[in-house]
C-alpha positions, 0 to 999 in steps of 0.5 A: 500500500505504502509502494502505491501511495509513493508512485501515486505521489510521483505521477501526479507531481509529474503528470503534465499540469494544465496551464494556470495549476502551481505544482508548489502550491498544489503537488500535496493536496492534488497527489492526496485527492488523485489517491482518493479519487475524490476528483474523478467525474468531468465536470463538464458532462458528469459533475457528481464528484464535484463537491467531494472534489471541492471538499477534497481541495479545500480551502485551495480549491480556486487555487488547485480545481486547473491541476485536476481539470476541474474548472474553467482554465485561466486566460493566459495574461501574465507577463512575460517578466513575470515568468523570469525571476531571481532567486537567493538563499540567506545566510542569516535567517530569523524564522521566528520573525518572518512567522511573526511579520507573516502571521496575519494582514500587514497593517500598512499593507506593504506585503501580502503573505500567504501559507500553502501545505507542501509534503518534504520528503526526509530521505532527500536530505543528507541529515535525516535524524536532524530534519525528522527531528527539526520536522516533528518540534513544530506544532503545524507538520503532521505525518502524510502516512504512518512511519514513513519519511514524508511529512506536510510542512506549512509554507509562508511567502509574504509577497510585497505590493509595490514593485522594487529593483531586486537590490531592494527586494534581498535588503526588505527580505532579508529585514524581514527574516526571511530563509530566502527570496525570489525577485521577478523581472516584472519588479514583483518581490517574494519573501520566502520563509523556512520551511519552503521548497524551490524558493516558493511560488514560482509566479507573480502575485504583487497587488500593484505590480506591475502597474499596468500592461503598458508599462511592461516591454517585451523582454526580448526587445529590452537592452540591459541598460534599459532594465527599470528593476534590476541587474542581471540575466540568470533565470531562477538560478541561486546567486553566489 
């Protein structure tokens, strides 16, 4: 059964996900309601799974309904530059802060946070006993399956609402107390808390930024003197 659960797991993180679905926002919830199949009708012809598949998913239903061909597919708006980001590990981190800053609305509405479930599996790491051990001292994870080295994790990303040149975005994450951060090129800045994997959410989601259509050139026909927001051409690779 166990054998199942685990290739279960693994089809549905490599299954081809429609546009519009998050793989790091969705993978857990989506590989749990495949096993269940509590999202196995279509819902354009035959909807009699649709509330088991929305109790299914949860409060991220909106967020996940694309991964399992369960709604309506977005309209494919976004930026090119909001595709492209830079991503930094910190070396000092204060995750109590991050938690602190992140735990509800920011009063100044400086930053948006958000917490998603994310399923870390143990034998990934090269200190099992310490990352069992630093899992199980935190009251939000819990055990996906009995005796096994996957647990669920809760991650936080803080997302500010003005855009900002990438130096600014590693100098207001950093302050935060974040583990690491993710500039986009369309000026978006991500804040990325501890207990994240691939440097969060791998898509733009400041409120005021950018701040229109017109104000966004195609990248290809930027030079790198023009660049409004920052520095550099690495896509989604760490900085040293």
């Amino acid at each position: 059964m166990k054998a199942l659960v685990s290739l279960l797991c693994l089809v549905a993180l490599s299954m081809p996900f429609v546009y519009g679905c998050n793989e790091a926002v969705c993978g857990s919830v989506v590989s749990k309601c495949l096993l269940t199949k509590s999202c196995n009708c279509d819902f354009l012809e035959n909807c009699t799974c649709c509330k088991d598949c929305m109790n299914c998913l949860g409060y991220l239903y909106t967020e996940c309904c694309s991964c399992v061909d369960m709604c309506p597919k977005p309209n494919a708006t976004s930026s090119p530059l909001s595709k492209k980001s830079h991503v930094e590990d910190f070396q000092e981190t204060i995750p109590q802060l991050f938690r602190a800053l992140t735990e509800g609305p920011d009063s100044l509405n400086r930053w948006n946070s958000t917490t998603f479930p994310i399923d870390i599996d143990v034998t990934h790491y090269a200190n099992k006993k310490e990352m069992k051990l630093l899992i199980q001292q935190n009251n939000a994870e819990q055990d996906v399956l009995p005796n096994s080295n996957i647990y669920t994790v809760n991650c936080t990303v803080a997302f500010w609402a003005q855009c900002m040149s990438w130096s600014k975005c590693k100098t207001n994450c950093q302050s935060m107390g974040a583990s690491s951060y993710r500039w986009f090129h369309d000026g978006c800045c991500e804040c990325v808390g501890d207990k994240c994997i691939n440097y969060g959410i791998n898509e733009s989601r400041c409120s005021a930024c950018p701040l229109s259509d017109e104000s966004i050139q195609d990248e290809n026909e930027l030079e790198d003197d023009d660049r409004d927001f920052g520095e550099g051409d690495e896509d989604d690779e760490p900085m040293d």
